[in-house]
N, C-alpha and C positions, 0 to 999 in steps of 0.2 A: 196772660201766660207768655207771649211771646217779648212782652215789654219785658220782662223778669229776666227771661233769658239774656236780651239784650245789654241790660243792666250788668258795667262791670263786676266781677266779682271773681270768687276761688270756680266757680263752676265752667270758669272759661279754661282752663288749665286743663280739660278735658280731650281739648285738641290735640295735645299732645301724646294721644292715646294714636291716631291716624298718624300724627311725624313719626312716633319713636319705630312702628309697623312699615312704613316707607323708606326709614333710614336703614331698617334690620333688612330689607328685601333687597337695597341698592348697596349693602354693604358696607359702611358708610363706616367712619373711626369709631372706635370702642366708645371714647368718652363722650361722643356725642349722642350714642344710643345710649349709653348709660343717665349722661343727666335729663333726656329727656325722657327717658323710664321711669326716672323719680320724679319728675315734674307731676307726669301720670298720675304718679300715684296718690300724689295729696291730695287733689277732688274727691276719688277713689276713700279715703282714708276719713274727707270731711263727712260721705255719704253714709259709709258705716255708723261715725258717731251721730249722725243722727237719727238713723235707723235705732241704733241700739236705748239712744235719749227717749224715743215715744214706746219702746219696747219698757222700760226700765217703770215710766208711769203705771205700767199693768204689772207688772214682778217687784217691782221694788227695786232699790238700789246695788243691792248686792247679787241678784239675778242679772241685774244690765249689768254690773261691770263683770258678771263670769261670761255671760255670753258676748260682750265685746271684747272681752281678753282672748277667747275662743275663736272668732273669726279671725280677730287680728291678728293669732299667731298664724293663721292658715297660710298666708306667705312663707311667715320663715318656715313652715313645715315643708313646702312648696320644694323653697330652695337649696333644705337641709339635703331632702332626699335625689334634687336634681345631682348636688357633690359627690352625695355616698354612690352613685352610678359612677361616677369620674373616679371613683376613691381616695377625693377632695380630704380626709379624716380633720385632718390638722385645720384646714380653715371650716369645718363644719363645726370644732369642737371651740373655733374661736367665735366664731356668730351665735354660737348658743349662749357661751358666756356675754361676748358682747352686748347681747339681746336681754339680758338681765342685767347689765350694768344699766344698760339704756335707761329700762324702765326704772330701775330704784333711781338711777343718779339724774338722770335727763329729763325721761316725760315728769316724775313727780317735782324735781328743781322746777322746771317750766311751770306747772300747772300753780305753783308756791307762787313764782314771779308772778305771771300774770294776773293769779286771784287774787295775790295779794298788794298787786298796784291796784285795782279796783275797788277791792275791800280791805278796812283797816286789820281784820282779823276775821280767821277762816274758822268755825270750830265743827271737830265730827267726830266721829264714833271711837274713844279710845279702847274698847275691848276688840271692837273689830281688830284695831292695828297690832296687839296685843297675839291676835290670835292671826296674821298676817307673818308678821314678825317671827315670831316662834315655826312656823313653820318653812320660812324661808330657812334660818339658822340649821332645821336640822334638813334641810335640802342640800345645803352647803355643807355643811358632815359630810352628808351620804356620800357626795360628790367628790370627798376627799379618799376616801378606803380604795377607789379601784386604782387612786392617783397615787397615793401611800405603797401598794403594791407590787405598783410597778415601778418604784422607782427602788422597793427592796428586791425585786429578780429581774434590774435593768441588764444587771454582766450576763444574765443566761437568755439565750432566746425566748421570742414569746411562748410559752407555757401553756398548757392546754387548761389550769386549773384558775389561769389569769380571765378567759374568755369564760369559763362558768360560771367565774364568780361574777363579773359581770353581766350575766347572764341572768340569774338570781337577784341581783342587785334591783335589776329594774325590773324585775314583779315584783318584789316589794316596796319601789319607788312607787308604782302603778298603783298596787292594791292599797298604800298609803292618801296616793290620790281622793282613788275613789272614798274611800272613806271619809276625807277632808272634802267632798261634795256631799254626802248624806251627811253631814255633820252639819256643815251651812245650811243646807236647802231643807232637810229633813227636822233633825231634832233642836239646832238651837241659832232659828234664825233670826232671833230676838237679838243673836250678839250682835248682828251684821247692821242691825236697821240705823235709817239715816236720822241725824241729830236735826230735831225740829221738825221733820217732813216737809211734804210740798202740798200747798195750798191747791185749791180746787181750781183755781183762775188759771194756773198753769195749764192746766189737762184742757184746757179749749183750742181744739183745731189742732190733736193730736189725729194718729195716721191711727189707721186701724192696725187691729195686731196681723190681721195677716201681708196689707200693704207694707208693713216695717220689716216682716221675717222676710217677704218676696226681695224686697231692695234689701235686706242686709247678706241675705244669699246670695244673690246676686252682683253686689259689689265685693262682696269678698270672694267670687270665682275669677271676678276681673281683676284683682289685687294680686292673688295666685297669681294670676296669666301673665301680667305684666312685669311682676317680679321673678318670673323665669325667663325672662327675657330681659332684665338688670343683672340678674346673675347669670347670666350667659356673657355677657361682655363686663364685668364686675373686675375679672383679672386680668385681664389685658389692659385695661384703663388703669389698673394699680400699677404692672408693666411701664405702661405711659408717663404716668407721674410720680415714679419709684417707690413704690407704693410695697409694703411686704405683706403678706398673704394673710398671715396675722393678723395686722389692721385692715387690712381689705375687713376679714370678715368681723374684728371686733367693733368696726367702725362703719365703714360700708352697709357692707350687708345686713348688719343688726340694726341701724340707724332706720336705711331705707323700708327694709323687711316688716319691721315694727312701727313704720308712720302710722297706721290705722288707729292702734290703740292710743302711741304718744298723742296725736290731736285730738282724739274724742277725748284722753284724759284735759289737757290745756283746754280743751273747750269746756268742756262741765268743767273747771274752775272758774272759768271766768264767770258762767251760769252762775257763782257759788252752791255747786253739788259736788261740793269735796268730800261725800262720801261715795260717789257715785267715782269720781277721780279715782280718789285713791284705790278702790277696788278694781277698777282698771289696769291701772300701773301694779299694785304689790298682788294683784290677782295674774297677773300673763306671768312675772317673775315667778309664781309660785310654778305653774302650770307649765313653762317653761322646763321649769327642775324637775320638778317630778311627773311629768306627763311627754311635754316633749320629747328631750334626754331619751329617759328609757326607752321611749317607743322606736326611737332610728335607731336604738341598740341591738331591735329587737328585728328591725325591720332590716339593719346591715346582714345579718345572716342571709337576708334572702335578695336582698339590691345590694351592686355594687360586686371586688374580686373580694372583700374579707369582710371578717366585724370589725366593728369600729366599738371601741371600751372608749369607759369614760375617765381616760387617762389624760387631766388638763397639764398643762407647764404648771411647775409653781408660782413665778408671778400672776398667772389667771387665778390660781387658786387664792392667794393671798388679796388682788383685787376684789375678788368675791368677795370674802371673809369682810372683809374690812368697808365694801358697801353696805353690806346688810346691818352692819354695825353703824354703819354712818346713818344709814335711813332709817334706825332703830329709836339714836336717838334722839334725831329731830323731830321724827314724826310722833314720838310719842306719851307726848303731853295732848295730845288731843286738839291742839291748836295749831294754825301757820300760818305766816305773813310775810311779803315779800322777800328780805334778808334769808331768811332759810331757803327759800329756793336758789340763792343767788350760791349758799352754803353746799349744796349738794351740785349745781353748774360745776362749780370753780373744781372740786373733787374730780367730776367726769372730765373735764378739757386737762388736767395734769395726769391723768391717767392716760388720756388719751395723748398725751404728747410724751409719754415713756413710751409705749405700745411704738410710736411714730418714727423716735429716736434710738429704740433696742428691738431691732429686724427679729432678732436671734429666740426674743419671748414667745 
């Protein structure tokens, strides 16, 4: 045991957990408790997707990527809510979007790359993605009516019929949810299951299921922890390297916030369990939109000086639109190999250098 420990690796990155706690206590520059916050957080981020990998052998593939999409969003919910205290709105509405470009454009390009420099070709389940797909789409609708609204009674003050409708909106984003979980778990999880399975020799010197939910709970309180303490020095380091609030949170914050899920998904590729990937990545995008969103919609009423509607810029909206179309149509031929992830990178880094170069989005 202790030889392992010894043994370089991602598990040493842990220390960074006592620096970034020492620097915050001594006061120390923002960007320095900021990047050692995110150092943090990838060991933090490795240990989830493992947890969730020996969980996933007992539930299946589409159970592990909902319950790793679930903890892994527990940071950015973390962080959403530490802003709506500040009445952060704008950079809270840009980390939610950001966080769902991440995963369609980022964790799933990465996980394309790496599984597909390893393997000549990746194949999995195309109904799942079918049924992925179509629910982000009409995520991105929803998302657009309280954005559409307000930018038809932008000349009159906010309006009390602006905040009910959004109000409304996200109980039926929610009860939409939940039924797109009894839909999976419940009556048709036959769409979800993984192409080929997994052989019996794998499951040797898996964790038990209670040791995987004890560490996956576990790590994901300390991801939480750490991540309110990256987003607590988050703007002031954007300050530092002229950074606008904007990208802080379409970039930043969602990058960092969502490390847990992007490496467990890059890691089960590499495993080739791209179906267990990809429910990871187009599983937190979903949950994100219709779980996340609504719920600090619902939670601004009661944290925070006002609500917070889900009234995005148009450029976030149009980057939206036009990833979920981009991840619609790579992903779904049911196959991937390196070049396509390299397809949906190149997308996120031009994206992310308009956001970099138009403060004002």
């Amino acid at each position: 045991m202790l030889k392992k420990i010894l043994t370089p690796g991602i598990h040493w990155l842990f220390l960074f957990i006592p620096i970034t706690l020492l620097l915050e206590g001594r006061e120390a520059s923002a960007p320095l408790i900021f990047f050692s916050a995110a150092l943090s957080i990838i060991p933090i981020a490795r240990l989830i997707g493992t947890s969730t990998e020996n969980l996933a052998t007992y539930t299946g593939d589409a159970i592990g990527g909902l319950l790793n999409a679930t903890f892994g969003n527990l940071p950015e919910l973390i962080i959403a809510v530490v802003a709506l205290k500040a009445g952060l709105h704008v950079m809270v509405l840009a980390s939610l979007a950001g966080a769902i470009l991440a995963n369609l454009l980022l964790a799933m390009g990465a996980s394309f790359l790496v599984g597909g420099i390893k393997y000549h070709n990746q194949d999995y389940n195309i109904t799942s993605i079918r049924v992925y797909s179509s629910m982000m789409l009409i995520a991105v609708i929803s998302l657009t009516i309280p954005s559409g609204f307000h930018l038809l009674t932008s000349a009159q003050p906010a309006v009390e019929s602006e905040n009910t409708l959004n109000l409304y909106l996200a109980c039926v984003l929610l009860a939409g949810y939940i039924l797109y979980l009894f839909f999976m778990i419940k009556t048709h999880p036959d769409f979800f299951r993984s192409e080929g399975g997994v052989a019996e020799e794998e499951h040797e010197g898996r964790w038990s299921i209670t040791r995987a939910l004890v560490t996956l709970v576990s790590a994901s309180v300390l991801a939480a922890f750490m991540s309110e303490v990256l987003v607590g020095a988050a703007e002031e380091t954007g300050k530092v390297l002229g950074m606008s609030s904007v990208f802080i949170g379409m970039i930043f914050l969602a990058v960092v916030g969502g490390a847990a899920e992007s490496i467990s998904a890059i890691t089960m590729a590499a495993k080739n369990k791209m179906d267990l990937s990809i429910g990871i990545a187009l599983g937190s995008s979903i949950q994100i939109a219709l779980f996340v969103a609504p719920l600090l919609v619902l939670l601004s009423t009661f944290v925070g000086p006002s609500q917070m509607n889900l009234t995005f810029a148009r450029p976030l909206i149009v980057a939206l639109f036009l990833s979920v179309i981009l991840a619609t149509v790579v992903a779904g031929d049911g196959r991937s190999n390196w070049y396509k992830g390299v397809q949906l990178l190149l997308v996120y880094i031009i994206m992310g250098m308009m956001l970099y170069f138009i403060p004002t989005a």
